[in-house]
C-alpha positions as CSV (number, residue, x, y, z in Angstrom):
1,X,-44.1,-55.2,15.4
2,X,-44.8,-51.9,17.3
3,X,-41.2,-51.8,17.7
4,X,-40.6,-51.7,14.3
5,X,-42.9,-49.3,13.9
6,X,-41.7,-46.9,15.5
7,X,-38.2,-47.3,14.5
8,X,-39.9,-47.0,11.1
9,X,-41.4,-43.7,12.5
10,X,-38.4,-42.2,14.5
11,X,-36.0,-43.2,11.3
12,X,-38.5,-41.8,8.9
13,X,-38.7,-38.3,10.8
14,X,-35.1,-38.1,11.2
15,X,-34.7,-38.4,7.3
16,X,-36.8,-35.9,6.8
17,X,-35.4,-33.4,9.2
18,X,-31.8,-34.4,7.6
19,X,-33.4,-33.5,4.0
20,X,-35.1,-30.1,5.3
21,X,-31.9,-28.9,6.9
22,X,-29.8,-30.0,4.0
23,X,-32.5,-27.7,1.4
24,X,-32.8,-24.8,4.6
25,X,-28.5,-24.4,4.5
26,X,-28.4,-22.5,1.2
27,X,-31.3,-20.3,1.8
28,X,-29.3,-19.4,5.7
29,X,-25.8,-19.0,4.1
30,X,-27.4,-16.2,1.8
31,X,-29.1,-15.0,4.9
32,X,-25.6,-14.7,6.2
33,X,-23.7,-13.2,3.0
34,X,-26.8,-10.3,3.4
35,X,-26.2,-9.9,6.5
36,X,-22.6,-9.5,6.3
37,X,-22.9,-7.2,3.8
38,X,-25.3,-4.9,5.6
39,X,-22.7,-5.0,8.8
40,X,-19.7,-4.1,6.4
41,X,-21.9,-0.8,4.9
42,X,-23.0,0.1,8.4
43,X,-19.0,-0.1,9.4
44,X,-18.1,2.5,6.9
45,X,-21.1,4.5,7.8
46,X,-20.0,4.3,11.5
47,X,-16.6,5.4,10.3
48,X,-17.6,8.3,8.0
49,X,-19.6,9.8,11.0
50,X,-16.3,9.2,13.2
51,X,-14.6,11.2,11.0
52,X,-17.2,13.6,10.5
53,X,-17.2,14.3,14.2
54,X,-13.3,14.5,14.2
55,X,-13.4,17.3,11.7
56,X,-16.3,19.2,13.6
57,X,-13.8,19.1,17.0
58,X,-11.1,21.9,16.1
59,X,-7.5,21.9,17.5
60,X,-7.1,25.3,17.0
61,X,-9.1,28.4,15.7
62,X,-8.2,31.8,14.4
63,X,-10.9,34.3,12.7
64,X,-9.5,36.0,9.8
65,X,-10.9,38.4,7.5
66,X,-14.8,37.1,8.2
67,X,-13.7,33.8,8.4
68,X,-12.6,31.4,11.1
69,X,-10.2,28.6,10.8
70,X,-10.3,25.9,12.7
71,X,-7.5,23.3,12.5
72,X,-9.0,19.3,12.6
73,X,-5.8,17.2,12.5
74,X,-2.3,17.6,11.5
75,X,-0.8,13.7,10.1
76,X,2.9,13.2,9.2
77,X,3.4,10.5,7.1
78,X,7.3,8.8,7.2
79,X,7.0,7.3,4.6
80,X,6.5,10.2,2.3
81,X,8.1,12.4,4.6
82,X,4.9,15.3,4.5
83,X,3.0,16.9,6.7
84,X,-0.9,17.2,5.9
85,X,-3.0,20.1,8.1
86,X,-6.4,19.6,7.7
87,X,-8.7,22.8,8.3
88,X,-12.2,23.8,8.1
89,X,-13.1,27.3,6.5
90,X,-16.3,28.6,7.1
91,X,-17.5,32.5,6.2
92,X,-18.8,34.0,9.4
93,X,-19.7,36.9,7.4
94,X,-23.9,37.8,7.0
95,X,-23.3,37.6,3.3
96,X,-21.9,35.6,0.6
97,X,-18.4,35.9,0.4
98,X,-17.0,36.0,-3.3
99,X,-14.0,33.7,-2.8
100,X,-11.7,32.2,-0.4
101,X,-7.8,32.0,-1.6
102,X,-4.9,30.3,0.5
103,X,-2.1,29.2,-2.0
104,X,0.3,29.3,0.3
105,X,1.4,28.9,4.1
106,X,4.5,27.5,6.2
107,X,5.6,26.3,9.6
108,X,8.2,25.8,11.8
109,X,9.7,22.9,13.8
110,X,10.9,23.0,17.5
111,X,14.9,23.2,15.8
112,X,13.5,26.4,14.4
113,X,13.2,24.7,10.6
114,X,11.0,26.1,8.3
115,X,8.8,24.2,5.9
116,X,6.9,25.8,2.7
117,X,4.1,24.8,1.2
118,X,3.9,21.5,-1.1
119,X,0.4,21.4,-1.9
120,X,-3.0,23.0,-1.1
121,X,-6.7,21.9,-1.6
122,X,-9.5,24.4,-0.8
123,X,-12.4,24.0,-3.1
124,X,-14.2,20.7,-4.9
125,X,-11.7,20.8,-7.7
126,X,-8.3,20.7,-5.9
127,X,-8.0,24.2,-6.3
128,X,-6.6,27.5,-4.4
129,X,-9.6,29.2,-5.1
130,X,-13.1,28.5,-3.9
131,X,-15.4,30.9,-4.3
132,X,-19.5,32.1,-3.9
133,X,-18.6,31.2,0.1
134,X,-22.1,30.6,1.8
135,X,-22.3,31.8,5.1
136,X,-21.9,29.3,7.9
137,X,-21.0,26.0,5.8
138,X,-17.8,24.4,7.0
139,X,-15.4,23.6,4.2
140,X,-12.8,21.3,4.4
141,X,-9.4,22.0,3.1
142,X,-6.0,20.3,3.5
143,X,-2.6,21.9,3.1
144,X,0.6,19.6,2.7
145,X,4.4,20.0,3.2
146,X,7.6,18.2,1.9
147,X,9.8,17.7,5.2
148,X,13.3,16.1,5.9
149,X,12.2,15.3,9.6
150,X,9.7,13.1,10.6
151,X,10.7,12.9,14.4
152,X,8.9,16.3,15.7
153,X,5.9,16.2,18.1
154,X,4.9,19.9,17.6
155,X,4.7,22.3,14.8
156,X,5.7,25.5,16.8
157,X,4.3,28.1,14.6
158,X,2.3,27.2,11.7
159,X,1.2,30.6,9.2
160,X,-1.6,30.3,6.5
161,X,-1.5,33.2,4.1
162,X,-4.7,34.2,2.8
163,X,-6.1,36.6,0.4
164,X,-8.1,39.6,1.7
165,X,-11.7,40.3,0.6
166,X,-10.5,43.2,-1.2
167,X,-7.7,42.5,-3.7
168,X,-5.5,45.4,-3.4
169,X,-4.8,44.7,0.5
170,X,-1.9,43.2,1.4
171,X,-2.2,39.3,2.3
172,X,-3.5,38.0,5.8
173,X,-1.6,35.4,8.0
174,X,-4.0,32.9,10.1
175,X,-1.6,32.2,12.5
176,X,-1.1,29.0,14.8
177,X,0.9,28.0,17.9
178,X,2.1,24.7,19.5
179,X,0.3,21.9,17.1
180,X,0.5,18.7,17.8
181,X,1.7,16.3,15.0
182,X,0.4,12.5,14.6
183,X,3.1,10.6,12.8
184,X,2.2,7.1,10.7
């Protein structure tokens, strides 16, 4: 009889841990889908701050006209056969500057090939124009060329033309030397 009774026992408790665990799974695969989630947002908050650190280490820097230039990365893409610079602008100037104007600016390749401008971004509305510059407050802008190669390392010279303070002067070229290019 006291065998039985505790078979009864030990089969009785094992039911009920089988029922508990069966009603505790839902309640831990939600715990795992929050989870999961929370990792995934933390993984692209990881990799914004990556890329935020990337664009705070310049390549290159050139001060222009109470501004300095710093060049972040420079990505050729072979499939679209371009060229993207991407630079930060920031007005070193003790006062507000009243715009910042690049519309244009070119390189050339090791073979001595020289590339125009395609496109250019330097304010929050894809513009060529940004303007009531705060002092000190990087700005990021990117500048893109059409190419026919995709096989050189370096840019050898690369020129960004930009517009003076004072309208009537003649246009101002941030130069660049000796970039290197990361092609995808």
């Amino acid at each position: 009889m006291k065998a039985r009774f505790i078979l009864f026992i030990l089969f009785y408790t094992l039911l009920n841990s089988f029922i508990f665990a069966q009603q505790k799974c839902p309640d831990l695969e939600n715990e795992i889908k929050i989870q999961k989630a929370k990792n995934e947002e933390l993984l692209k908050e990881n990799h914004y701050y990556k890329e935020t650190l990337n664009l705070m280490k310049p390549i290159q820097s050139v001060k222009v006209d109470g501004f300095q230039l710093d060049i972040t990365s420079i990505i050729g893409s072979k499939a679209d056969k371009t060229v993207t610079v991407t630079f930060m602008y920031k007005n070193i100037e003790t006062q507000t500057r009243s715009f910042f104007q690049c519309e244009q600016a070119y390189f050339i390749d090791p073979q001595g090939n020289q590339v125009q401008t395609y496109e250019v971004f330097v304010s929050f509305n894809n513009g060529i124009r940004a303007e009531n510059i705060k002092t000190n407050i990087p700005t990021k802008a990117t500048i893109t060329f059409k190419t026919t190669e995709t096989t050189y390392p370096i840019i050898r010279q690369l020129k960004i033309i930009v517009y003076p303070k004072e309208v009537m002067s003649k246009q101002i070229e941030a130069i660049f030397e000796n970039l290197d290019v990361v092609w995808k």
